[in-house]
N, CA, C and O atoms as CSV, one atom per row, in Angstrom:
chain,resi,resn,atom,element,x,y,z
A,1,UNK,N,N,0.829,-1.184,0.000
A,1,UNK,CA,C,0.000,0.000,0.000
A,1,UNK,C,C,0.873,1.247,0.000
A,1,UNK,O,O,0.584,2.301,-0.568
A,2,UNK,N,N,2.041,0.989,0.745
A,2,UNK,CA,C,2.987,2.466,0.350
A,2,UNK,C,C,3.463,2.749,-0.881
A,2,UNK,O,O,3.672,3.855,-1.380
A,3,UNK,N,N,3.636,1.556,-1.382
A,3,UNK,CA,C,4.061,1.910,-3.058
A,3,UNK,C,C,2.897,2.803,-3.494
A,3,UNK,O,O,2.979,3.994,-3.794
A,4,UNK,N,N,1.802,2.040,-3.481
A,4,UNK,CA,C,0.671,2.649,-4.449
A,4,UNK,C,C,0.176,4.329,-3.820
A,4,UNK,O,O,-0.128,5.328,-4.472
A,5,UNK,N,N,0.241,4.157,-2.522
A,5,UNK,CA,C,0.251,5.894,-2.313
A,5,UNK,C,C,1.685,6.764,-2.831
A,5,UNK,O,O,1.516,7.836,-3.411
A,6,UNK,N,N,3.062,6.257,-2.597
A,6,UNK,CA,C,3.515,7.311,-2.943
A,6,UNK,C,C,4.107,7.237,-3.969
A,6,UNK,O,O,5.166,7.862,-4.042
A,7,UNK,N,N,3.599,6.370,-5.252
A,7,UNK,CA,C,3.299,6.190,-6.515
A,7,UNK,C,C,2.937,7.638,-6.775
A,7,UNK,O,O,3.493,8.567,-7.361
A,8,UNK,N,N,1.414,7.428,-5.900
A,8,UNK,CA,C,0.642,8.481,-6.518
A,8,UNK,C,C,0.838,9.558,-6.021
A,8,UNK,O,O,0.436,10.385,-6.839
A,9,UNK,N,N,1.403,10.282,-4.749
A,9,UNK,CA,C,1.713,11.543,-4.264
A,9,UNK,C,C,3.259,11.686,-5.081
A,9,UNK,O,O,3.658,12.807,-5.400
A,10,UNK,N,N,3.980,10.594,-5.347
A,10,UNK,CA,C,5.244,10.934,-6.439
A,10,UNK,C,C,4.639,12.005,-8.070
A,10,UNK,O,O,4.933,13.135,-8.460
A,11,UNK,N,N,3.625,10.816,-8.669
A,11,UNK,CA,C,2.921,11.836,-9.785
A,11,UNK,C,C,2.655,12.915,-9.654
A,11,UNK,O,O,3.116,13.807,-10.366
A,12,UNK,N,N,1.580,13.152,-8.404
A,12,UNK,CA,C,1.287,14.091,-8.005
A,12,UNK,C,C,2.394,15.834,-7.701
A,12,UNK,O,O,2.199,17.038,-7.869
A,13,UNK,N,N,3.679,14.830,-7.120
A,13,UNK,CA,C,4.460,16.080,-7.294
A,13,UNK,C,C,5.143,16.824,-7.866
A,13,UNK,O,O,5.439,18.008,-7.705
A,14,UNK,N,N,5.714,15.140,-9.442
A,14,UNK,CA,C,6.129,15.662,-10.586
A,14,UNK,C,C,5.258,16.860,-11.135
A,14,UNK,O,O,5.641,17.902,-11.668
A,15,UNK,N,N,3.755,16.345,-10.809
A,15,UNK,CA,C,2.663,16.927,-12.311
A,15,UNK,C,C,2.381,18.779,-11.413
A,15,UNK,O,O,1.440,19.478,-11.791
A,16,UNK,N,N,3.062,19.124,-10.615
A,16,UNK,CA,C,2.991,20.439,-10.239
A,16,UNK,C,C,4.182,20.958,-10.121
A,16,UNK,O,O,4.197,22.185,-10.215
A,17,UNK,N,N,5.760,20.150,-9.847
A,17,UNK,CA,C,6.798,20.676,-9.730
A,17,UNK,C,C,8.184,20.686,-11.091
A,17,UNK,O,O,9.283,21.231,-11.190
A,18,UNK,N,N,7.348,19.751,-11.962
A,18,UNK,CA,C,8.313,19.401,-13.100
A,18,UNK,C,C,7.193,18.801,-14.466
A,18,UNK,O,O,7.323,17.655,-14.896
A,19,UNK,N,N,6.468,19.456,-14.845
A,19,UNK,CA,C,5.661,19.412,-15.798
A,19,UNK,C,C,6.223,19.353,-17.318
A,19,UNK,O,O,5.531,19.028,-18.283
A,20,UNK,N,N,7.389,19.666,-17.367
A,20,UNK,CA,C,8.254,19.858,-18.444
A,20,UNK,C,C,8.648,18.065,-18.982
A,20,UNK,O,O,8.715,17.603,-20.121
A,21,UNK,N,N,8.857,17.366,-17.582
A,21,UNK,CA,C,9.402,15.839,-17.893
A,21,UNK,C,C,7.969,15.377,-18.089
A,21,UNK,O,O,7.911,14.980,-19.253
A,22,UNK,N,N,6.644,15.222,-17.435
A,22,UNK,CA,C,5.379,14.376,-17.660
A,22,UNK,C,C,4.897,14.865,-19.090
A,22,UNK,O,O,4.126,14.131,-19.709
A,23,UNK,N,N,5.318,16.087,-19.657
A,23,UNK,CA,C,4.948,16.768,-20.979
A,23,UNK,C,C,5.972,15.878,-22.117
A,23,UNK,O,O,5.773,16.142,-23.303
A,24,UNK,N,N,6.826,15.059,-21.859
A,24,UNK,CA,C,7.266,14.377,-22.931
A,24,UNK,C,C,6.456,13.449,-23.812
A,24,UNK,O,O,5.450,12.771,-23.603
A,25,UNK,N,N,7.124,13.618,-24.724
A,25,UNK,CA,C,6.505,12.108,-25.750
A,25,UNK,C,C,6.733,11.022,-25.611
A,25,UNK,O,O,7.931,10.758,-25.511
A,26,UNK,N,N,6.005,10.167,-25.555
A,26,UNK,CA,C,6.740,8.564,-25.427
A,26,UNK,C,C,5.874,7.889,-26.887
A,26,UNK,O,O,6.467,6.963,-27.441
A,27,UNK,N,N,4.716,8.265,-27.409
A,27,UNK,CA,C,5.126,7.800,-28.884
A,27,UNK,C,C,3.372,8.862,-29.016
A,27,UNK,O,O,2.641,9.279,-28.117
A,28,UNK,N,N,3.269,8.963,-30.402
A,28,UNK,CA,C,2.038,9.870,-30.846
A,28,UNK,C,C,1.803,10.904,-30.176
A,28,UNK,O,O,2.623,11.811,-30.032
A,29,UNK,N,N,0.307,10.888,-29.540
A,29,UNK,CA,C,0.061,11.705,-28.406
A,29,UNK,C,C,-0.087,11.494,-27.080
A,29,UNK,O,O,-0.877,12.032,-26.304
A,30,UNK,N,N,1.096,10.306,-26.795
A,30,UNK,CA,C,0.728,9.658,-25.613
A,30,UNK,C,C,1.795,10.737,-24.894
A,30,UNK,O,O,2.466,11.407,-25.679
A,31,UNK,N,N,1.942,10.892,-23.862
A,31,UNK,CA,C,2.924,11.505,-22.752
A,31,UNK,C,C,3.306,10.797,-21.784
A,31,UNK,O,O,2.421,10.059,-21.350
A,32,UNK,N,N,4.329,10.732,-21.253
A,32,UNK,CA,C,4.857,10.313,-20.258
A,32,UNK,C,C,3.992,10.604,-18.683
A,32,UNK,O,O,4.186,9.722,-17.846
A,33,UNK,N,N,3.208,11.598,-18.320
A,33,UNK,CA,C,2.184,11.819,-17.938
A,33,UNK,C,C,1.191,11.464,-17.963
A,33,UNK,O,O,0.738,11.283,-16.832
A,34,UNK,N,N,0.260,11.148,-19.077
A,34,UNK,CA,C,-0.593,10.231,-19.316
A,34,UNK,C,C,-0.332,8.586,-19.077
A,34,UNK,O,O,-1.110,7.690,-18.751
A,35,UNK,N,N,0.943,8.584,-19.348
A,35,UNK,CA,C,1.439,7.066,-19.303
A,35,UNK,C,C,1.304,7.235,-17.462
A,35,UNK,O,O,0.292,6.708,-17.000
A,36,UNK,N,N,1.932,7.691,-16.785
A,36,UNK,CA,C,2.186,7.530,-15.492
A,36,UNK,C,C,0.132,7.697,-14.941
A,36,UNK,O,O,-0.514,6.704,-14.604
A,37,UNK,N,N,-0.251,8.602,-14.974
A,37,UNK,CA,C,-1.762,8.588,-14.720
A,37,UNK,C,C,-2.376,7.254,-14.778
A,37,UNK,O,O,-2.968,6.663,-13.875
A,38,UNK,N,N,-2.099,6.799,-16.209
A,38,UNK,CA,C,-2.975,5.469,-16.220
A,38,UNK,C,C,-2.339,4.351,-15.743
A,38,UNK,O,O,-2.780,3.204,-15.672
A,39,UNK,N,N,-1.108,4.843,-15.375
A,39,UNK,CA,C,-0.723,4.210,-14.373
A,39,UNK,C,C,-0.672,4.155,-12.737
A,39,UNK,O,O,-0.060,3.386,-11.995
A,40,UNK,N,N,-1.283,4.929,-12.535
A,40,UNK,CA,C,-1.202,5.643,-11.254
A,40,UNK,C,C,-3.156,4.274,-10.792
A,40,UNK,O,O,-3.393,3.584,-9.800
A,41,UNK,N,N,-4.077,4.536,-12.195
A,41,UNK,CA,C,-5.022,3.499,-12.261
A,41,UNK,C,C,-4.832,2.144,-11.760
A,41,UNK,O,O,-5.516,1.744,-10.818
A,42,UNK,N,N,-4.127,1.550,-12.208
A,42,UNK,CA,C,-3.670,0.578,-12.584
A,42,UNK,C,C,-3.221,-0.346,-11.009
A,42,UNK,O,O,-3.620,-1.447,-10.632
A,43,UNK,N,N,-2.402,0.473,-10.449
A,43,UNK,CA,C,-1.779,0.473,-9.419
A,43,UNK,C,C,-2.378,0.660,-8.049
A,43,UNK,O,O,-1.884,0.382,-6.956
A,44,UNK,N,N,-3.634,1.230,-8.362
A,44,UNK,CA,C,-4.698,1.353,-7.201
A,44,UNK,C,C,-5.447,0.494,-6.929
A,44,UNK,O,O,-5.783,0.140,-5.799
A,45,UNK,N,N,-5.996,-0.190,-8.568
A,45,UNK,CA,C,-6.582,-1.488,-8.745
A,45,UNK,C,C,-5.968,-2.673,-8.111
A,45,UNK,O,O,-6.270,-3.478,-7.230
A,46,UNK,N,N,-4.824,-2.418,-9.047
A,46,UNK,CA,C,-4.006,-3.760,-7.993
A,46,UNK,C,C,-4.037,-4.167,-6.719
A,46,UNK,O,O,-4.257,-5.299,-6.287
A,47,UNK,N,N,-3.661,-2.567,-5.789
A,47,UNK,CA,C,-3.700,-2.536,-4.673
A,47,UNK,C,C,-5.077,-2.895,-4.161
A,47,UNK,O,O,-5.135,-3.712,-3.242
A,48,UNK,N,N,-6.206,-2.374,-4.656
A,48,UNK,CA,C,-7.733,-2.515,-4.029
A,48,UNK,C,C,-7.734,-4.214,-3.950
A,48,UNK,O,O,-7.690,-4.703,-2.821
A,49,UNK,N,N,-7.781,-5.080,-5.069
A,49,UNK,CA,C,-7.760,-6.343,-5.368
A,49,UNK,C,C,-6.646,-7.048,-4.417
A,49,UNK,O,O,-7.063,-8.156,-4.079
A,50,UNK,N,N,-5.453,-6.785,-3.914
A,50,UNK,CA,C,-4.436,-7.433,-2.831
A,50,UNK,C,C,-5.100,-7.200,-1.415
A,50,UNK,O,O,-4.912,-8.055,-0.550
A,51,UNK,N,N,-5.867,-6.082,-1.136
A,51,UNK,CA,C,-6.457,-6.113,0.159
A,51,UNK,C,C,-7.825,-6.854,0.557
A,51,UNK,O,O,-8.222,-7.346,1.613
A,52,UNK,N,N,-8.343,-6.736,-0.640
A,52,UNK,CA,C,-9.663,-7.556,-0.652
A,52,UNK,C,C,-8.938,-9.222,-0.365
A,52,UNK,O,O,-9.364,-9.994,0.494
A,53,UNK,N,N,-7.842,-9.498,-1.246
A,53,UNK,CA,C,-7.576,-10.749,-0.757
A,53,UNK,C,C,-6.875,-10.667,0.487
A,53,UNK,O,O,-6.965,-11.678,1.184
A,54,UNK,N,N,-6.464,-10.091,0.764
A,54,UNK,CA,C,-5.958,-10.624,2.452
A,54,UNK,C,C,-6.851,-10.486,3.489
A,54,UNK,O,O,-6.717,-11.114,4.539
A,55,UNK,N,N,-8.203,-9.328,3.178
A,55,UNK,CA,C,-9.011,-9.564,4.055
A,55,UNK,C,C,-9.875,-10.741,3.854
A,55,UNK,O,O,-10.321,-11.275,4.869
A,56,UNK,N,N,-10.194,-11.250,2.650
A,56,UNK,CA,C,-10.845,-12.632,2.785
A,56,UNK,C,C,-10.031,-13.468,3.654
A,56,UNK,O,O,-10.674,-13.950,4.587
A,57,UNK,N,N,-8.353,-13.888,3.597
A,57,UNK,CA,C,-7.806,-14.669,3.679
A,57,UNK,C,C,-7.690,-14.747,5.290
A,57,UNK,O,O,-7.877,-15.792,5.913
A,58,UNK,N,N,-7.440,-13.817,5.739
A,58,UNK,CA,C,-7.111,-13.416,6.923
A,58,UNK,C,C,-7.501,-12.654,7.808
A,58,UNK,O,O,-7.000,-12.743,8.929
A,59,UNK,N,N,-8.491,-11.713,7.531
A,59,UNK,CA,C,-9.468,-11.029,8.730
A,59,UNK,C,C,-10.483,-11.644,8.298
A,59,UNK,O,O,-10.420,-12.713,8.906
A,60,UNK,N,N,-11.656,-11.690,7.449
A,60,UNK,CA,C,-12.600,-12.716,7.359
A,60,UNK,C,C,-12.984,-13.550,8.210
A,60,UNK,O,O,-13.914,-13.337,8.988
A,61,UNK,N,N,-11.913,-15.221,8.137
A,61,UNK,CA,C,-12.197,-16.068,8.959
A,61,UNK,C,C,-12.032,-15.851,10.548
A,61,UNK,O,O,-12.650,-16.558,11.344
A,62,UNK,N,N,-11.161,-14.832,10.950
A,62,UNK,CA,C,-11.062,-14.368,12.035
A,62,UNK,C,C,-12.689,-14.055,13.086
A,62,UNK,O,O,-13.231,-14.537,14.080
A,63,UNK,N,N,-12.980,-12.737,11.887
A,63,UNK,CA,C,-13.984,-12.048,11.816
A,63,UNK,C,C,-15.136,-13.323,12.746
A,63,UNK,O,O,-15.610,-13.404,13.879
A,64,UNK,N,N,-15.185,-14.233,11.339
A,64,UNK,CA,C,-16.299,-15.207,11.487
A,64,UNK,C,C,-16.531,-16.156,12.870
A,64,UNK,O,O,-17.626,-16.462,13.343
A,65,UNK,N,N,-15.233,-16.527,13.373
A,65,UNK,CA,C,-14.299,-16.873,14.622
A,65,UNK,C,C,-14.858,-16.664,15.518
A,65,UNK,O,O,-15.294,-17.527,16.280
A,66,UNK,N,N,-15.017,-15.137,15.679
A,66,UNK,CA,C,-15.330,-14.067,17.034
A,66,UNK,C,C,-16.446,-14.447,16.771
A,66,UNK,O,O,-16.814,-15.403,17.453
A,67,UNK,N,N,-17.396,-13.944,15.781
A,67,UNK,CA,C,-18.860,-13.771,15.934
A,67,UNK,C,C,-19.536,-14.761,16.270
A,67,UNK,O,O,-20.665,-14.610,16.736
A,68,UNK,N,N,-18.822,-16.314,16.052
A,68,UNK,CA,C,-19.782,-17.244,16.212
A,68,UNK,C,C,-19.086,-18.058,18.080
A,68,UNK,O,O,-19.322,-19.066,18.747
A,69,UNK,N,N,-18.549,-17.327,18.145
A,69,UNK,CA,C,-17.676,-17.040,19.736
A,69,UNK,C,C,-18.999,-16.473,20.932
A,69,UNK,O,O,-19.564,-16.930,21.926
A,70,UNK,N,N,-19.033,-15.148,20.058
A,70,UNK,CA,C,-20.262,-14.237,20.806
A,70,UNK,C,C,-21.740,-14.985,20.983
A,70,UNK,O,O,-22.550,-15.119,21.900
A,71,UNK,N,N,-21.630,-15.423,19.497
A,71,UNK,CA,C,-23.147,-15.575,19.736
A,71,UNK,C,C,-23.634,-17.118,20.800
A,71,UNK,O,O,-24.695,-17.192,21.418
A,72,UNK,N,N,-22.749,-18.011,20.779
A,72,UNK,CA,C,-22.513,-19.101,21.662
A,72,UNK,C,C,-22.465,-18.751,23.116
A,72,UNK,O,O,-22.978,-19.550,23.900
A,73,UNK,N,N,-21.891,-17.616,23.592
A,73,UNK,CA,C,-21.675,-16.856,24.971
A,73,UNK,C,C,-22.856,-16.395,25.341
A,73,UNK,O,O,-23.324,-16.631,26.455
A,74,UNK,N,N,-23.619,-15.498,24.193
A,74,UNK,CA,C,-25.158,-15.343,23.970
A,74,UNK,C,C,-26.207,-15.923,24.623
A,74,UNK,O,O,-26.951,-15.370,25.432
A,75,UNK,N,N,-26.266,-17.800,23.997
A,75,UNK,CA,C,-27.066,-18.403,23.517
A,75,UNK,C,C,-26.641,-18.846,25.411
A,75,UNK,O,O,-27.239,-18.269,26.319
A,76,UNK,N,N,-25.983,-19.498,25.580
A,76,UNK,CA,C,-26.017,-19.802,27.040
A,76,UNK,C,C,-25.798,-19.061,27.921
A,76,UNK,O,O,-25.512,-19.597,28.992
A,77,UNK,N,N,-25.828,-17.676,27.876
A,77,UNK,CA,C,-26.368,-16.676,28.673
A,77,UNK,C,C,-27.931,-16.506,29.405
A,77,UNK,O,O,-28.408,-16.450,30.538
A,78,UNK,N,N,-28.527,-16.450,27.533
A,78,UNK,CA,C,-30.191,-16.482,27.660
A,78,UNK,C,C,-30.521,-18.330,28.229
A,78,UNK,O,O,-31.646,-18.680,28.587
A,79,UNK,N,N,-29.028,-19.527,28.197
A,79,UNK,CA,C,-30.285,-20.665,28.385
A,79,UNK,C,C,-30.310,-20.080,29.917
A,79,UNK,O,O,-31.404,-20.084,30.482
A,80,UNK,N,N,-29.318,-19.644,30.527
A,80,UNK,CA,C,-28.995,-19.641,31.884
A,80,UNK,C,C,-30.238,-19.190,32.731
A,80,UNK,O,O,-30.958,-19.734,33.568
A,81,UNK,N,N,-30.162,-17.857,32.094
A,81,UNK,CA,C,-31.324,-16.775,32.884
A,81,UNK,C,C,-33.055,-17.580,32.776
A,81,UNK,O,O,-33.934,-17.229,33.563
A,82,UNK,N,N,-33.349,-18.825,31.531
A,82,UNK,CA,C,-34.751,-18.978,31.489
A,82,UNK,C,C,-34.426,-19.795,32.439
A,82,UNK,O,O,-35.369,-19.852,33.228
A,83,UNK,N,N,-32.849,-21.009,33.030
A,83,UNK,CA,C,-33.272,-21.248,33.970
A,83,UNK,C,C,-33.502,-21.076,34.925
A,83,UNK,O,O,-34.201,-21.902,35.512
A,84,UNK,N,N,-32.863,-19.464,35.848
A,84,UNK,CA,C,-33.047,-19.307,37.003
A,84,UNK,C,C,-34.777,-18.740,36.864
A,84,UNK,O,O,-35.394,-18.635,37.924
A,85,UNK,N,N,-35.298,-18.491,35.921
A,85,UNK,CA,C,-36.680,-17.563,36.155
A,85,UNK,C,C,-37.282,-18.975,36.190
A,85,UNK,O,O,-38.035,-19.048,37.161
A,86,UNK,N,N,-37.245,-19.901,35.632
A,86,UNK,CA,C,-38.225,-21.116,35.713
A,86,UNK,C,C,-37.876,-21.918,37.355
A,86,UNK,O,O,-38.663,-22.615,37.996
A,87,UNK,N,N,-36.943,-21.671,37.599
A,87,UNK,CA,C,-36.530,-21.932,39.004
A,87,UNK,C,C,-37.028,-21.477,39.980
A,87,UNK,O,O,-37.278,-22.124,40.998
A,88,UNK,N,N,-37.258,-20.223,39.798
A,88,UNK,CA,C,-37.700,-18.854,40.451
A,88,UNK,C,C,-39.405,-19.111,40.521
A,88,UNK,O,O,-40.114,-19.264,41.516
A,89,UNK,N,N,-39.709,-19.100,39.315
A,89,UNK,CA,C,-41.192,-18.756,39.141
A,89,UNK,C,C,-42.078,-20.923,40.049
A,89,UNK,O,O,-43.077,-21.081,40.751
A,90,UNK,N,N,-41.425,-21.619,39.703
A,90,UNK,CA,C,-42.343,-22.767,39.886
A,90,UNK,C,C,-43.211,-22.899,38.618
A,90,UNK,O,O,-43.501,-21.962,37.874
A,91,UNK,N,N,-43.649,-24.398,38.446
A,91,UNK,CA,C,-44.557,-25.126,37.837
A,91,UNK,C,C,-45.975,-24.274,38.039
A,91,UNK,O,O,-46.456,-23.490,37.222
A,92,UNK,N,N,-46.365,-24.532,38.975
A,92,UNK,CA,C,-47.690,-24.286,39.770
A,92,UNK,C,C,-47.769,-22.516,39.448
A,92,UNK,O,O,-48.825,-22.239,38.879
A,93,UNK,N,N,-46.994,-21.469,39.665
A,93,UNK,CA,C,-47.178,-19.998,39.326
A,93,UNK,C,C,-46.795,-19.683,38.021
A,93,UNK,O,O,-45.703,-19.529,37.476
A,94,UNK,N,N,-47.972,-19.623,37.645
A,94,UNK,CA,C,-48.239,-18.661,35.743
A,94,UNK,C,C,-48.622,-17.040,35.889
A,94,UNK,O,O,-49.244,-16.398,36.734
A,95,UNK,N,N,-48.033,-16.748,34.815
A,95,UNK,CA,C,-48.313,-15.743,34.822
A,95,UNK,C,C,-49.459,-15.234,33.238
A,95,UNK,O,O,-49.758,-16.014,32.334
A,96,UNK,N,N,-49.734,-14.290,33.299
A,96,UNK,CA,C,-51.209,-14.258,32.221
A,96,UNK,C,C,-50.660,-12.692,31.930
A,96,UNK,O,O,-50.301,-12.063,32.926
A,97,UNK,N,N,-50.572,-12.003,30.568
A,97,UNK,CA,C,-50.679,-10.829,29.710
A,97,UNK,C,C,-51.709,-10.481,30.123
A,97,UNK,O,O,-52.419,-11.367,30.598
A,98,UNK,N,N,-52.130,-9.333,30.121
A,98,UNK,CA,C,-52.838,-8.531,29.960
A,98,UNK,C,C,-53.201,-8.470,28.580
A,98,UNK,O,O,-52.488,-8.531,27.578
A,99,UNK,N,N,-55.034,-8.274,28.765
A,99,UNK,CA,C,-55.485,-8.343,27.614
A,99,UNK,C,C,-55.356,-7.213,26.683
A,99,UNK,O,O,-55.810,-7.299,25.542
């Protein structure tokens, strides 16, 4: 990811401090500027696509890890508490909603 930022803050400082070198030709009407821009594309993509894979690879399953961690801590939290209220309350004492 540092390449691809200071890739692009590098362009960035040619294309305001030395405009004379990104103004070259490299063949027709392409420029050395234009070449670096669509490259500057290129290089972000890459980068977007390498993080997406390491977060699948490696925070993802993590991710998935914890959550199904929590929700297990959860689940026998709530069995806990229906048993102390069924403990609490007795067979014999119901309780009735309001109509």
């Amino acid at each position: 990811m540092a390449i691809s930022v200071g890739g692009f803050l590098l362009f960035v400082l040619l294309s305001s401090f030395a405009p004379g070198l990104l103004n070259q030709p490299l063949f027709g009407h392409v420029t050395l500027g234009l070449a670096c821009g669509v490259g500057a594309f290129v290089v972000m993509g890459l980068t977007a696509w390498r993080y997406t894979l390491h977060m699948e690879r490696h925070i993802d399953p993590a991710t998935d890890r914890l959550r199904a961690e929590i929700e297990h801590d959860e689940a026998q939290q709530t069995r806990t508490q229906q048993t102390r209220t069924q403990r609490t309350r007795g067979p014999q004492q119901r309780r009735f909603g309001a109509w």
